[in-house]
N, C-alpha and C positions, 0 to 999 in steps of 0.2 A: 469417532475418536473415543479413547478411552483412557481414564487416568487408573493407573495401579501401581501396587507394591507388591514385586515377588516375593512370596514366601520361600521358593526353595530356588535360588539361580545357581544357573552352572558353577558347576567346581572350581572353575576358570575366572570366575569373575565374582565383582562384590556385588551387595544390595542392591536392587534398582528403585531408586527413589521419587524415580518419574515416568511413566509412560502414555507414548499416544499411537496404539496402535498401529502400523504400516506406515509409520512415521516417525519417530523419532523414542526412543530410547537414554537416559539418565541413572548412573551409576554413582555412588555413593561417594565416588573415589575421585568425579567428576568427570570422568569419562562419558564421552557422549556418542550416542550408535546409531548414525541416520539411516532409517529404513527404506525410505521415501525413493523410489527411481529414480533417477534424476539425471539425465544426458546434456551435460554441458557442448557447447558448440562454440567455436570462435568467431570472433567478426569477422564482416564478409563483404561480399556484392551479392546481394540476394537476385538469383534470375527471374525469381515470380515476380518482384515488385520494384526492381530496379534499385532499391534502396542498398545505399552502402552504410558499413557501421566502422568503428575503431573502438579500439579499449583508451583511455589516457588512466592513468597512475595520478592520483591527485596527490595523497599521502603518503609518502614510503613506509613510515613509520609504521603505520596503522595497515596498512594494508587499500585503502580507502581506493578503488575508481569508479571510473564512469564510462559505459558504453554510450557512444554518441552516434544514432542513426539521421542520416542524410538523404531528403527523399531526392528522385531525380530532375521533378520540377524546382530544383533549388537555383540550377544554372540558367536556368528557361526564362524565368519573370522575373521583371524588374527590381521588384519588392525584396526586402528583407522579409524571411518568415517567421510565427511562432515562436516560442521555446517551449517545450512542456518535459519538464522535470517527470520524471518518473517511477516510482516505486514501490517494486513488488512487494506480494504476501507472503503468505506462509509462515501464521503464527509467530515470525518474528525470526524462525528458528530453520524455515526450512529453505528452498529454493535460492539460485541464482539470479543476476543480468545474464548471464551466460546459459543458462536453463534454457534446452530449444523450446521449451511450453512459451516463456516469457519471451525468447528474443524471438519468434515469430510471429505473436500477438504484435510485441513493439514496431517487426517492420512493416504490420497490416496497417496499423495504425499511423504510421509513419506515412506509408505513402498515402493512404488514403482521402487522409487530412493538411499533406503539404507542409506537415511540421516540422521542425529540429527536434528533432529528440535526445534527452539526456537519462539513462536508466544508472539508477546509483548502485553498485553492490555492495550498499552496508555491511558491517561485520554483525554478524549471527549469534544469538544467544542460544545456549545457554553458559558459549565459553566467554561470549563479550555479553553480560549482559546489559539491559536498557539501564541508564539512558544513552548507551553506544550508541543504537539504531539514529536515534533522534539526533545526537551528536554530528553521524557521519555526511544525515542529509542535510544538516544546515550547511554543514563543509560545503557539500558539493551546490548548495543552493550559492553560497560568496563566491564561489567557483566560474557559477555561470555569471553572475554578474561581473565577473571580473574580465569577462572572456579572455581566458587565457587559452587560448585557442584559435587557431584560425578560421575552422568552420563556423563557432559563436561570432567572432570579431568580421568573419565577411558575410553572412549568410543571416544569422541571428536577428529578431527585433528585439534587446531587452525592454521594451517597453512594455512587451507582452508572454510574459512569464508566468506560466502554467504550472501548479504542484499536482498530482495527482496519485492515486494511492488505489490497492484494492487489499481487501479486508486489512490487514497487520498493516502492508502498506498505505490503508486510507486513512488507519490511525493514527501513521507517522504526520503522512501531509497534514492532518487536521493540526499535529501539535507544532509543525513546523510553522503552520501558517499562525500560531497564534505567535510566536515568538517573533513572527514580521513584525504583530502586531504592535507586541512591546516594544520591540526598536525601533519603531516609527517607520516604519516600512509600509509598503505594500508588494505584491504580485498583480497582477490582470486577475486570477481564478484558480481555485481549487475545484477538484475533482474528487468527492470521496465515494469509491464503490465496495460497495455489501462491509461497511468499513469495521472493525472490532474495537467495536464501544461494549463494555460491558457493565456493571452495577452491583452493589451488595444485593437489591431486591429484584425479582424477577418481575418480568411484565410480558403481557403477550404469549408468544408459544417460546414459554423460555424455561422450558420443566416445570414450573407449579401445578398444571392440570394438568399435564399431555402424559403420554406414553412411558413406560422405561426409558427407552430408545432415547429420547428428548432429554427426560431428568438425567442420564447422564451423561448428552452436549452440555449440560450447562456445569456439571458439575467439572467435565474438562476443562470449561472454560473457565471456570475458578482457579485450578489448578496451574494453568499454562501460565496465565497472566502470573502468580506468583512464583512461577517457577524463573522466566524471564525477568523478571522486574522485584528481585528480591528485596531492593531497597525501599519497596513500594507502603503508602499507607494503608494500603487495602483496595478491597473492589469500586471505592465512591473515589479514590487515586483521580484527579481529575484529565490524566490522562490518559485512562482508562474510562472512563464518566466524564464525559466534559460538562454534561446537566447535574451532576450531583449538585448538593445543598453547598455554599461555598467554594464551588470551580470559580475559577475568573469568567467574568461575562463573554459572552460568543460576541457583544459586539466588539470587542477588541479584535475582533479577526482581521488582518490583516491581508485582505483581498477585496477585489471589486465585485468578485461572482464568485457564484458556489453552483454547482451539481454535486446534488446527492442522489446517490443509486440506489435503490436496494431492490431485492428478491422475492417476489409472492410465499415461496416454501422454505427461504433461509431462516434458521433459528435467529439471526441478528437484523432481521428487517426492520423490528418493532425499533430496538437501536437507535438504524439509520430514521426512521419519520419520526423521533422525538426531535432526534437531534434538529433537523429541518424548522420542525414548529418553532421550537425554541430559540433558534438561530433568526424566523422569520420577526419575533417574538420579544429578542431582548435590546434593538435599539438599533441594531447594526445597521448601516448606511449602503448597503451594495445588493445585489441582486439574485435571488435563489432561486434556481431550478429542481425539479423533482421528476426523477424515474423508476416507475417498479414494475419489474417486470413480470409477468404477470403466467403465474404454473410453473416457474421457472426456481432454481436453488443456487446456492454460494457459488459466485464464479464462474456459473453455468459457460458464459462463451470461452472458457478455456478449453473444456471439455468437448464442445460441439461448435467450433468457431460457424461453421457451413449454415447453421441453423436460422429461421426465421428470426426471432427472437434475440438471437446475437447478433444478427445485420439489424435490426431496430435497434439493438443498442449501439452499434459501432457509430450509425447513420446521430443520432443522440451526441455521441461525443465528438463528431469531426463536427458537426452545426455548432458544438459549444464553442471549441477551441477556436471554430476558425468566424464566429460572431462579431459583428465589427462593434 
């Protein structure tokens, strides 16, 4: 990633006042110009895993759904299953539910672990910016509770209701889950992987002694965050920081269990294991897990799903979700 400001843009176009290389592009004019590949797919009956999906329309207004994956042990056991809410990353700005990277991770996951699944496809910043994001998944969080649906209302436990998130995504669930918290709620468990917490001060391998190459991840990472979340206080934003000086306390978290993921080689690991300590640390009544995987970088099983390393993590999250 790299943040810049063109000096000389095409003739065509105005200033660019944001960029992250091979990924997304920011125009003065507000034009925004995703770079990023990205092959959308429909829902389906997937043949490798059995797993069927559906789009539902939550909000018209908004644009707001939910892909709902069905594994095919659903009709088999007696039992109602899981629910685990789910939502992607990508800085907030990039990727689909619809994204074959995403919706084939969801139906591995899916079947593997016997779950419902719910993948939210938030509106994207930088045209909706936060707190869109957070907005669209509490929606689709009242959603599942309400089952308005028949897959939820015949298949569904809500008594066991999963938020889960990877990087931009882990950030969501962390903030969704604290607003359970507020409203006197709970979930069964959060799931936050390689999640984007970030901070005014560095810590760790997060640019202050490392390489170029590092100082400016992190100097992106200042950048995005403000670019996304214009209304924000700054980088201690405690949802951005949820340990800054002043956040509300982690034990207000409104879950029975936590996993937290992080990355031997991701610039945001250090992040994820404050957040953990701090979470094990400030009062909270429920139960934290810790995984880090070890030579491995951001999101690594999207990249190499086949890998040792991503089946040690996969095997990690079907034990969580499906823990009695």
């Amino acid at each position: 990633m790299n943040s810049s400001t063109a000096s000389s843009p095409p003739a065509d176009s105005d200033d660019v006042v944001f960029e992250l290389p091979g990924s997304i592009r920011l125009y003065r004019s507000g034009r925004v110009e995703r770079l990023y590949p990205d092959d959308l797919v429909p829902p389906s009956l997937d043949p490798t895993t059995g797993v069927q999906s559906k789009d539902i329309t939550i909000n018209p207004t908004t644009g707001l759904y939910v892909r709902l994956y069905l594994p095919p042990s659903a009709t088999s056991i007696p039992k109602k299953l899981p629910v685990l809410i789910t939502i992607h990353g990508g800085g907030f700005c990039l990727i689909r539910s619809s994204s074959s990277i995403y919706h084939n991770y969801i139906n591995s996951l899916t079947a593997k672990s016997g779950i419902l699944s719910v993948s939210v496809d938030y509106r994207l910043a930088p045209e909706n910016p936060l707190p869109a994001a957070y907005d669209d998944c509490w929606e689709a969080l009242e959603w599942v509770f309400a089952a308005d649906d028949p897959w939820l209302s015949k298949f569904g436990d809500l008594g066991k209701v999963f938020v889960a998130g990877e990087s931009a995504g882990g950030n969501i669930a962390h903030n969704v889950g604290m607003r359970v918290g507020r409203e006197g709620k709970k979930v069964e468990g959060l799931v936050l992987v390689h999640s984007f917490f970030w901070g005014k001060d560095r810590n760790g391998n997060e640019g202050l002694e490392t390489g170029k190459g590092e100082r400016r991840k992190a100097e992106d990472a200042n950048a995005l965050w403000l670019t996304v979340c214009p209304e924000t206080t700054g980088l201690d934003d405690p949802r951005i920081n949820p340990v800054a000086v002043g956040a509300p306390s982690l034990a207000t978290l409104g879950c029975r269990r936590v996993l937290v993921c992080v990355a031997e080689l991701d610039m945001l690991r250090e992040r994820g294991r404050v957040y953990y300590e701090k979470l094990k640390e400030s009062g909270w009544e429920g139960e934290a897990e810790f995984l880090e995987s070890e030579g491995e970088d951001h999101c690594f099983f999207f990249m190499n799903p086949g890998s040792l390393k991503a089946e040690e993590f996969m095997k990690r999250m079907v034990s969580f979700l499906n823990k009695s």
